[in-house]
C-alpha positions as CSV (number, residue, x, y, z in Angstrom):
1,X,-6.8,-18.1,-0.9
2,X,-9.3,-17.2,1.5
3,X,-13.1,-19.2,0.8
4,X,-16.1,-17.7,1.2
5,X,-17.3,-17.3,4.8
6,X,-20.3,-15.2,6.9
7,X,-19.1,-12.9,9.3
8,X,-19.3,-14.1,12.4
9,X,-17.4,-12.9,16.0
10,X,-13.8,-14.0,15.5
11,X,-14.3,-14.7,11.7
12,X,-10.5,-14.1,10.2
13,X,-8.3,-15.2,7.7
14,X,-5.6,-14.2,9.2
15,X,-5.0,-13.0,12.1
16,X,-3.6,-9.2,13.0
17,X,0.1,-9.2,12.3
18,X,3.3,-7.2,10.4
19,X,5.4,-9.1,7.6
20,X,8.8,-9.7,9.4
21,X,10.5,-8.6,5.8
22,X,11.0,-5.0,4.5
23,X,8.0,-5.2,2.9
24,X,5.6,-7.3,0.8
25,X,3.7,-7.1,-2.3
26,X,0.0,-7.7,-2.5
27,X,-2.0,-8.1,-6.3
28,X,-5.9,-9.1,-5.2
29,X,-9.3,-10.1,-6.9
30,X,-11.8,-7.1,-6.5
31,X,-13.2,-9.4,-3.0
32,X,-12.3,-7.3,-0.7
33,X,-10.7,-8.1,2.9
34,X,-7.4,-6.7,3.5
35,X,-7.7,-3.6,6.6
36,X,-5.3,-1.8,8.2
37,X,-4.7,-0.6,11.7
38,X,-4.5,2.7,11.9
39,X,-3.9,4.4,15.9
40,X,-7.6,6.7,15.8
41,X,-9.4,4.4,13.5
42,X,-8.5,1.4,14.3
43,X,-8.8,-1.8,11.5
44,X,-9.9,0.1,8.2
45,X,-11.0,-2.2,5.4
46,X,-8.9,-0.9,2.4
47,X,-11.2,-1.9,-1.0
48,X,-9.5,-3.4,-3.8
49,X,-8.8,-1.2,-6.5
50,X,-8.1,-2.7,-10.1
51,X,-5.1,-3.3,-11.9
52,X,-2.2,-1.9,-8.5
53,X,-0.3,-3.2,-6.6
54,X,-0.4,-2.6,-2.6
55,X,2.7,-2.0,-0.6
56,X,2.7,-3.3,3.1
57,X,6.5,-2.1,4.6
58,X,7.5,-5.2,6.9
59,X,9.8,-4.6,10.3
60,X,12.9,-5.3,8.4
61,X,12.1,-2.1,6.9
62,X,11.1,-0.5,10.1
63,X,14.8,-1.2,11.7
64,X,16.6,-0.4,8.4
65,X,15.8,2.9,8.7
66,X,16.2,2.9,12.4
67,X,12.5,2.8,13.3
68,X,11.4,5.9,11.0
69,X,8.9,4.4,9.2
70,X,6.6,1.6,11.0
71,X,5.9,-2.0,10.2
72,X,2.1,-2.4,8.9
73,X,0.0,-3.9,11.4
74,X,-3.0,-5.4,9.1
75,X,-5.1,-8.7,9.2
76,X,-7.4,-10.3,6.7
77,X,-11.5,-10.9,7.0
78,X,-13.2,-12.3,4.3
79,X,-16.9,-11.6,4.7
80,X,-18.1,-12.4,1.5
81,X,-20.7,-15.2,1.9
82,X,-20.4,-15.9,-2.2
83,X,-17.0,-15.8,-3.6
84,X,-13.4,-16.1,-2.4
85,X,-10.7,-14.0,-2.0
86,X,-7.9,-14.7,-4.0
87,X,-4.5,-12.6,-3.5
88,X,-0.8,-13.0,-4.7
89,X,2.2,-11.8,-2.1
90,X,5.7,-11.2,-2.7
91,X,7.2,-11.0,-0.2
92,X,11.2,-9.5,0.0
């Protein structure tokens, strides 16, 4: 649960980090919040989309296949000044 906040300078709901598992399972409200880090874009917002599932691969992942595929850095913002951003993780 992340409430309802205005986007201000260091305004997070959680900070820039990778799930120490192999990976984690993400179901969200249609607020959105969740970004990426990606190396020439850096943090891309990805918008909710209804009714899936997102995918985050954790570094447990990353050193079971010997470092082939990369942990997810990602953080959360909430910058919706109305409503609050619900989201349910599994994590494994």
């Amino acid at each position: 649960r992340y409430p309802p906040q205005r986007l201000s300078a260091g305004a997070v709901g959680a900070q820039a980090h990778t799930d120490g598992l192999a990976f984690s399972l993400i179901v969200q409200n249609d607020v959105s919040g969740l970004e990426s880090f990606t190396p020439d874009r850096g943090f891309v917002k990805l918008a909710p989309v209804p009714d899936t599932i997102v995918c985050q691969l954790g570094s447990l992942f990353a050193r079971l296949t010997n470092d082939r595929y990369a942990p997810n850095l990602h953080r959360i913002i909430n910058d919706d000044a109305e409503r609050e951003r619900r989201s349910l993780i599994y994590w494994f």
